[in-house]
Each structure stands twice: as structure tokens, then as C-alpha cells.
N, C-alpha and C positions, 0 to 999 in steps of 0.2 A: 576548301576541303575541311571536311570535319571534323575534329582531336577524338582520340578515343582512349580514354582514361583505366589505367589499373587502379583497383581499391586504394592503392598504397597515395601512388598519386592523388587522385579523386580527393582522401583525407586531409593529402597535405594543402593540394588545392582551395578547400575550405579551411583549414587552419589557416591559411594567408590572408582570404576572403573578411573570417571574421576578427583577424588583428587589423585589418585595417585603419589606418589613422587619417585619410586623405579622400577629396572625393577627385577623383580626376576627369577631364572632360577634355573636348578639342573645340576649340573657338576659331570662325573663320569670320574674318572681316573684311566687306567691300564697301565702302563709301567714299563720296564727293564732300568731305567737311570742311568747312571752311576754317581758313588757318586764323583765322582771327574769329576773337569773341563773337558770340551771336547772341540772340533772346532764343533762350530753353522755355518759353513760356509751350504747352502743349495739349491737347486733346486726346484721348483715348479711342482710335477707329474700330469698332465692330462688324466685322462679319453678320451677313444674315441670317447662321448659325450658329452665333454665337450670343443672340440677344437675350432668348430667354435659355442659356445653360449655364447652371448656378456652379458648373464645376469651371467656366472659362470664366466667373466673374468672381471666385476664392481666389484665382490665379491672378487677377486683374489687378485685387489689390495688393499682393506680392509685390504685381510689377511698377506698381503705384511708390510702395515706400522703396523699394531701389530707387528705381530713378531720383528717387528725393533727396539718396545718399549723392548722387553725380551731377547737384548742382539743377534740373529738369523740375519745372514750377509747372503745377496744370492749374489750369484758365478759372479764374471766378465766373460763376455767371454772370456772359452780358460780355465779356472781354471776350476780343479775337487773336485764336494763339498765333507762333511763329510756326512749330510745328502738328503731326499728327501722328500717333504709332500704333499700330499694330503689332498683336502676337498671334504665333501660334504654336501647336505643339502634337507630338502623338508620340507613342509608343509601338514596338514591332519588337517580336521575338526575333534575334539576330542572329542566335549559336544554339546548339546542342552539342551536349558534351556526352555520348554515351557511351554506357556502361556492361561491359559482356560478362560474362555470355548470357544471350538470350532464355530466356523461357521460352519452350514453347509454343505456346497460349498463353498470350500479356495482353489483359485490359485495361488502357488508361484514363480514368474516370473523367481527367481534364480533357481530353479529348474525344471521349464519347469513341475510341477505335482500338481495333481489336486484332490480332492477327496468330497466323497458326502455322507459321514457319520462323525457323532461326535465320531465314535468310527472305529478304523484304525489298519490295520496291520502295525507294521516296524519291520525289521530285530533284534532291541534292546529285542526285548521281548512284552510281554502282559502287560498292567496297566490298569489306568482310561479312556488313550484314546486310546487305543491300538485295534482294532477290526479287521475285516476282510476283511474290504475293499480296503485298499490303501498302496501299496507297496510300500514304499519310509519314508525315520525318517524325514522327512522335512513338517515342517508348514509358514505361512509367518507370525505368531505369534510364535517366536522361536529366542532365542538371542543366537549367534553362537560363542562358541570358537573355536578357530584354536591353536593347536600345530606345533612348529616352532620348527625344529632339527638339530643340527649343528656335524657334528664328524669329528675330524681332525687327519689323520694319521704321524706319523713321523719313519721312515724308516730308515736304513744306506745305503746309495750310492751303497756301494760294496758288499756289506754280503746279502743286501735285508731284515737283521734282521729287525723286527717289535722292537720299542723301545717307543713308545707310542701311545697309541687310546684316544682321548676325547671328550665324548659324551656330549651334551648338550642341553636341552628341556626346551620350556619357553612354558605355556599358555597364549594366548594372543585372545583380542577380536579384535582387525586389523587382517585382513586375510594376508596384505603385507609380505612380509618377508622380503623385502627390508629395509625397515625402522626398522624392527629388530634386521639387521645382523651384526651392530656395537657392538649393546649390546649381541649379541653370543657370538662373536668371545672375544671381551675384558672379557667377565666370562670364557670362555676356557681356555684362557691364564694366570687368574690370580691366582699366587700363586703357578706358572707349576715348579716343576713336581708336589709337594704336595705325599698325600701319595698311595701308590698303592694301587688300589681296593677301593677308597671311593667314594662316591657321598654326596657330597655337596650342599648345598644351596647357591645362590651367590646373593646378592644383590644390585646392583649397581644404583647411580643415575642418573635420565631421567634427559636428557640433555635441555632447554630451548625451544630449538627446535622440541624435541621428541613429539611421539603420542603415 
């Protein structure tokens, strides 16, 4: 179900938003790791869709110097690793928080939709402003979270064995994911392997530079 915000709220809402000192995220870990040392020596697997996209291969090497921090060597030319990892990642609007009363007639330039009742159809379901006119969950009074998702696989070279999955989700009011991806990838990795089957909360702090 969806919040729907008074001004007052709404304001205090983003006053919290933007003192923010933390990026928080949820890390879920399933692996087979073996309890003793192994060779981290590794390869980097690509997706068919991911060979020529220069935005999967900025992120690539993100995930190149993390792992560097966790001990994980990838392969000289001519050398065959122990393992192989893949990534991936996407972005999806998660929440709308909106904001009454309605206009009217509200056009939302991000969404190209239009509508000419106070009361609207969207896919979410019926409420207060929920009526039958206008097909679309989008108003231009509506503050937008986006879910940012990261899952990193780790494989064995030879076996093909799956030897760990980690999933990780942040809500975030930036739509980028770009400026996210550092704080993914460093909650993925921290504290790896940790325990099988948990999801966790990670908290880490925003960097000076960070949004």
C-alpha cells in the first residue's frame, strides 16, 4: 500500500533524506564455500549483453578493485583461474509517495501522462485518489523511490559448480545507479562468505562526495 504524505511530513521526510550519513542496503547470502583456504585466482564471465555495453564494463571494474580488497587475484594471460563471476544489476521504481490534493489537470512531463480527474485508476489498487480515469501510478506531485539491485555470482572454472549468489537491494531517492554502485558492490562483499542463507542489513558510510 502506498504512504501518502502531508506537506509537513513530506518536508520532514526530506530533511531526514538529506542529513543522511549512511548508505543502507540488505545483503542476502547463499553459498557452498569451502571452509578451508582455496585459490581466489578468477575470471570475469560476461553475458551476451553485456559485451559491448560500456556502462556493464565502468561497473566491471568497480568490481575488479573490490574484490582485490577480499583477497580475489584475476588470471594473467595464459593462466587458468580456480574461479569465474559474474554480475548483474537494474534499477525499478519501487514507491511513490504522493502528495494531495490533486489538480485537476496534471501533466507529468517524466511520464509523458495526463489526467483530468481528482480521482484515478493505477494498477496499485483503489484509495483516496485512486478513480477511473487515468491509467498510469504517476502524478508530478509524487516523490519517487527507486530500488537499485546488485547479484554477484561466483562459479568454479571447471565444475561450473555454483559456489555463491549475493543479492543486494538499496532504496534510494537518486534514480542513478551509477553513483550507487560502489556502495553495492562494497556491502556485497563485506564480511563474504558470512553465513549461508542470511540477509542482512549493511550500513556503510557515504563518502564526502556521495549523493
Amino acid at each position: 500500500m502506498k504512504r501518502y504524505l502531508t506537506p509537513a511530513l513530506l518536508a520532514l521526510s526530506m530533511l531526514l533524506t538529506g542529513c543522511a550519513t549512511t548508505f543502507s542496503s540488505q545483503v542476502s547470502v547463499f553459498h557452498e564455500w569451502p571452509s578451508v583456504a582455496q585459490d581466489q585466482s578468477y575470471i570475469l564471465e560476461r553475458q551476451p549483453a553485456q559485451e559491448n555495453d560500456p556502462e556493464y564494463k565502468f561497473y566491471e571494474e568497480e568490481l575488479r578493485a573490490e574484490l582485490g580488497l577480499h583477497g580475489f587475484k584475476e588470471i594473467t594471460p595464459g593462466a587458468t583461474p580456480a574461479l569465474k563471476i559474474g554480475m548483474q544489476y537494474a534499477t525499478t521504481l519501487s514507491e511513490l509517495q504522493f502528495i494531495g490534493p490533486w489538480h485537476p489537470a496534471m501533466y507529468d512531463p517524466y511520464w509523458g501522462m495526463h489526467f483530468r480527474s481528482a480521482y484515478f485508476y493505477s494498477p496499485y489498487g483503489y484509495g483516496p485518489y485512486y478513480g477511473r480515469h487515468f491509467r498510469g501510478p504517476i502524478d508530478a506531485n509524487a516523490v519517487r523511490y527507486y530500488l537499485h539491485q546488485l547479484e554477484i555470482n561466483i562459479s568454479e572454472f571447471n565444475s561450473n559448480k555454483k559456489l555463491a549468489t549475493i543479492k543486494v537491494s538499496s532504496e534510494q531517492s537518486d534514480p542513478q545507479i551509477a553513483t550507487q554502485m560502489p556502495y553495492l558492490l562494497e556491502s556485497a562483499l563485506r564480511g563474504f562468505p558470512g553465513k549461508n542463507g542470511s540477509t542482512t542489513t549493511v550500513e556503510l558510510p557515504l563518502k564526502k562526495d556521495g549523493k
